[in-house]
N, C-alpha and C positions, 0 to 999 in steps of 0.2 A: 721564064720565071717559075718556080719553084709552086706547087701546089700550097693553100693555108692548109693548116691544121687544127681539126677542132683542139678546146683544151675545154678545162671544168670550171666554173668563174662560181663565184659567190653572187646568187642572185639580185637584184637590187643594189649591189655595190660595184659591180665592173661590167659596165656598158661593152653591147657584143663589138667584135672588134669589126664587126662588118661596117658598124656607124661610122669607124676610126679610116676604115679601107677596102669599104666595099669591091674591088677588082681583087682582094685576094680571098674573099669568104667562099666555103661553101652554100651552095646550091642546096635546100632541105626541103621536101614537098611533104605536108604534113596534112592527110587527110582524114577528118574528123565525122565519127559515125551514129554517135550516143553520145547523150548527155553527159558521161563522165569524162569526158575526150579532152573536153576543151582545158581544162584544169590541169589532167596528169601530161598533157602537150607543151602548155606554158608554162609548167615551172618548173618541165624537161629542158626545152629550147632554151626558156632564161639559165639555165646551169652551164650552159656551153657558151664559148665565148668564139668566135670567126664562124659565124653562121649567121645567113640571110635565109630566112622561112616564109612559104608561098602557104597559105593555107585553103585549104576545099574544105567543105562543111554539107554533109546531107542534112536534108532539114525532116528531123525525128524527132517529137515531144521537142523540149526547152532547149534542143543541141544547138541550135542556130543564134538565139539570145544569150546562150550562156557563154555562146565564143564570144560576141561581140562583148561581155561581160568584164571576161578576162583580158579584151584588151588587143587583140587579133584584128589584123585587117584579113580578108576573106573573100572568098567569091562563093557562094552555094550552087552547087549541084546535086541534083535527083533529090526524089526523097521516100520517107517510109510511107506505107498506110496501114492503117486500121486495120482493115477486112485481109484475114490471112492469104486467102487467095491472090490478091492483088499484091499481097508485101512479097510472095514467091515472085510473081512477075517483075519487081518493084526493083530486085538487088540485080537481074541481068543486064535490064535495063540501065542503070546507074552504072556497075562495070564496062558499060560502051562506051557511056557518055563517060567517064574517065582516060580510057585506051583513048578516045579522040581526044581530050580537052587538057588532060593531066601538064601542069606547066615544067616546063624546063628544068631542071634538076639533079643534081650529081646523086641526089640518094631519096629513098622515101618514106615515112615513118607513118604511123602506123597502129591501129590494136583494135583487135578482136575484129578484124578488116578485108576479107578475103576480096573485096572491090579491089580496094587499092595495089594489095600484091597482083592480081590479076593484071590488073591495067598498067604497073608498074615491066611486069613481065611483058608487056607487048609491046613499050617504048623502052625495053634497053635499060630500064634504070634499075638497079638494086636495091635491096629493101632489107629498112629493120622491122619486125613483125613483136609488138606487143602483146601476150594475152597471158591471161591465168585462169582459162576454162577450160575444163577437161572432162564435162557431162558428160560423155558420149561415153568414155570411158567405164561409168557405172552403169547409164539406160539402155538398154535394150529397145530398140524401135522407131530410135531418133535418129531414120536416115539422114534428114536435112542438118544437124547437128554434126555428123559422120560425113557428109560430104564438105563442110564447111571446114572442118579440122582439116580436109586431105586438102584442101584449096590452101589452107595457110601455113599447111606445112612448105608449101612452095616458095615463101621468102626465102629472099638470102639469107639472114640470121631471124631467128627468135629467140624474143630473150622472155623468161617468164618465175615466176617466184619458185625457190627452191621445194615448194611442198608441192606443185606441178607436177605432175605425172609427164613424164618428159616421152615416155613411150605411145602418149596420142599421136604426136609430133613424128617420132621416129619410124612409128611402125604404118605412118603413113605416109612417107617418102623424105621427112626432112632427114638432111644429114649429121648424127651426131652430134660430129663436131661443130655444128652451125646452131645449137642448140645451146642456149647457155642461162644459168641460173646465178639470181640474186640472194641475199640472206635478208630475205621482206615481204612486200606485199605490195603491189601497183598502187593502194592507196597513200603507202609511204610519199610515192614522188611526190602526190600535190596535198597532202596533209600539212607537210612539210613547208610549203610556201603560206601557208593560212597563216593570218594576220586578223586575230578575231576584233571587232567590235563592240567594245564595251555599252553602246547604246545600243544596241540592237533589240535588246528586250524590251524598248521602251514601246518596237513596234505590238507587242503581243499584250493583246487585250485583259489579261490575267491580273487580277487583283494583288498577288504575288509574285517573285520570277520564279518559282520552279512550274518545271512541268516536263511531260515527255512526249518526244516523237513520234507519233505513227504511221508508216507506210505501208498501204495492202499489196500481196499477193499482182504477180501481175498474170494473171490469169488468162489471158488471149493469148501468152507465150507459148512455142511451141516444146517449152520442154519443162511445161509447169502442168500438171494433173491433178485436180481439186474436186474435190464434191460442191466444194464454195469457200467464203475469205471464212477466215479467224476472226476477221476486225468489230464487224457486227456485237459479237459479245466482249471482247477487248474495251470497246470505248463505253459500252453500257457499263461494264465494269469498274473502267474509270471513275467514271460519275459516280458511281455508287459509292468507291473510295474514295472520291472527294481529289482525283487526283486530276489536274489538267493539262487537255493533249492538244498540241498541233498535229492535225490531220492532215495529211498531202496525198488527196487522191490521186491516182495515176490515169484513170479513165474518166470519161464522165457519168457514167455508173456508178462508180466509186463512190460519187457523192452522196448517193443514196444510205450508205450507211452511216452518215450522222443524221439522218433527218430525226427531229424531234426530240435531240438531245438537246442539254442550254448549252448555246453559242459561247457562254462565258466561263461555260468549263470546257468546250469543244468546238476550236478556234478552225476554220476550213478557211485557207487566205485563199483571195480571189485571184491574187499575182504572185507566181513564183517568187521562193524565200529563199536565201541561201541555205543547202544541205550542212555545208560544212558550219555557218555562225549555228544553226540549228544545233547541230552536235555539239561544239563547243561548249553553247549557255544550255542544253536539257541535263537534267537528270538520269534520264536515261534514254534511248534510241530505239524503237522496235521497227521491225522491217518484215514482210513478208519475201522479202527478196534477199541477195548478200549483198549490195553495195553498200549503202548505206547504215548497215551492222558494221560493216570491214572500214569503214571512212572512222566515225565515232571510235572503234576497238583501237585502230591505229592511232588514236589522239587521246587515248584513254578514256574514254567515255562508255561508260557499260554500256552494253548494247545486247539486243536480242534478236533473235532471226524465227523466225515463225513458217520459213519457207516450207512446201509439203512433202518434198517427193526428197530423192536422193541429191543430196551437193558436190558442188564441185569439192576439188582437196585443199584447195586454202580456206574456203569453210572449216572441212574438215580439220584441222590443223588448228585452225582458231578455237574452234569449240571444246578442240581436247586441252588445248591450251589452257581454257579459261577464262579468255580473252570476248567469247561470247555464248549467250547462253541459249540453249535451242527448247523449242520445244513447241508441239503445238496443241495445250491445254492452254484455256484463255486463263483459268485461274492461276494455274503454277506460273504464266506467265507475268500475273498480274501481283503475286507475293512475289517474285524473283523483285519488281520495280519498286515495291516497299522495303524488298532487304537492302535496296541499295544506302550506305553509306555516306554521310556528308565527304567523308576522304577517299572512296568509290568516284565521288562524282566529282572529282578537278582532275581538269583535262591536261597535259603534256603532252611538246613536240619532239624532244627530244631525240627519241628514239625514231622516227620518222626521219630526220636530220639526216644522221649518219648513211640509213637507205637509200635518201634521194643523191647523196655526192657516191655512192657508190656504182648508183644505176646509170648516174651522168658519167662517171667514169668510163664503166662497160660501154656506153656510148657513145662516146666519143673517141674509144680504142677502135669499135668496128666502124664508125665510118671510116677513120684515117687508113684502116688496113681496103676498104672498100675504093677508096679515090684514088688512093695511091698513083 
């Protein structure tokens, strides 16, 4: 019998063909590492049609509830921690326990994952490698960043957005030609499947529905370098403009910077919120980090990144774009969220669309050429 072939389906409309004939689907082990994982995975997988997906799950902040979210059946292994020291110990650890545990699979997918290609490599199985990070590229001094890149250069293919500096990849052993670029953004894939919630706002305490997003700094990262957040004076600022913010600390420190503002101009939900209905119904987006600038930019939602230190290039690439605004003046940041426009702030998929059938494309050519 002749091998399946993956092909590209219309999500929601053509059930995988594995359901139709399971003995002819690919085999997909899809292991998830961060929060943003579980989203840009499932509305990868649902694009391809003769695919059966095994999914793993480290359990890091929300990554573990938010697979179950989207809809994953799972098994979780290893996880992150806190205290930097122990997160060094944390990721060899978890790369064992995958080389032993990793299930059965013709191929293994993947991002920003040096685990899974590792462990991938020690059972024989092949691998697609997701990423669009290329810090190391600019910092100086971020060995752990520089060892990680040489580890994921060692998938089989990586596929990563066209403003990706392809030479982290290359000039740390991956092959060229196993190195391939989209015309987009990793947040296209799963921007692209969102299906926003017109009551969603009803959950937000706000007298009115505008308001905007705030995410701090994630500061305990190893390739984040702060005197301290922005946010502190960002949300006093708020307030003072009369303007109101959903706050989503990242720590539980974090919390500390809304204390003593009013809760009904500066909302801290107790249970994780969806990022993406977030972005869809804010006005505007701010982020100390890039995901969640790049999630919002990708669905047209102005957005701002407050990040401190040097960005990756799809950062880059956004900001010269237009697409978002950087800075880190609490004021300039806080006139940027007053200039925004009633017609600034309606969101479109469209352009996400086109990215995610083309990424499911490219992926579904390198598995077929991979199973062969």
């Amino acid at each position: 019998m002749s091998r399946a072939t993956l092909t590209t389906s219309d999500p929601g409309k053509d059930p995988a063909a594995a359901a139709r004939n399971p003995a002819e689907a690919i085999d997909v082990w899809v292991d998830l590492a961060s929060p943003s994982h579980p989203f840009f995975f499932k509305s990868l997988t649902d694009s391809l049609s003769n695919i059966r997906a095994t999914v793993t799950v480290r359990e890091k902040t929300e990554t573990v509830p938010l697979t179950r979210q989207v809809g994953y059946a799972f098994r979780t292994l290893g996880r992150d921690y806190e205290n930097p020291h122990l997160r060094k110990l944390g990721i060899p650890i978890r790369t064992a326990q995958l080389a032993f545990e990793a299930p059965k699979a013709d191929v293994a997918l993947s991002s920003r994952n040096a685990m899974c290609i590792l462990a991938s490599k020690a059972r024989g199985i092949p691998s697609v490698h997701f990423t669009d990070n290329d810090i190391c590229a600019y910092v100086d001094g971020l060995k752990a960043e520089e060892l990680y890149h040489r580890l994921e250069a060692q998938a089989t293919h990586n596929v990563v957005p066209a403003a990706f500096r392809t030479e982290v990849l290359t000039e740390r052993g991956a092959n060229p030609e196993r190195v391939h670029t989209y015309d987009g953004y990793k947040e296209d894939v799963y921007v692209a499947s969102f299906d926003p919630d017109p009551t969603f706002v009803d959950e937000l305490p706000f007298d009115n529905r505008e308001f905007i997003v705030v995410r701090p700094e994630a500061l305990s990262a190893t390739y984040v370098d702060a005197d301290g957040s922005l946010v502190p004076p960002i949300l006093a600022g708020a307030v003072e403009r009369g303007i109101n913010v959903v706050y989503l600390p990242r720590e539980a420190g974090d919390r500390e910077f809304a204390a003593g503002l009013p809760e009904n101009r500066v909302f801290v939900p107790n249970e994780p919120l969806s990022g993406l209905e977030l972005a869809w119904h804010a006005r505007c987006v701010l982020t100390g980090s890039g995901t969640m600038a790049r999630e919002a930019a990708r669905m047209e939602t102005p957005a701002v990144s407050f990040f401190p230190n040097t960005r990756i290039s799809v950062d880059r690439a956004l900001i010269d774009e237009g697409e978002i605004f950087h800075s880190r003046d609490a004021g300039d940041v806080l006139d940027y969220v007053e200039s925004v426009s009633d017609r600034d702030a309606k969101p479109d998929l469209s352009r996400a669309k086109c990215v995610r059938r083309e990424v499911a494309g490219l992926t579904a050519d390198l598995v077929n050429d991979m199973v062969d």
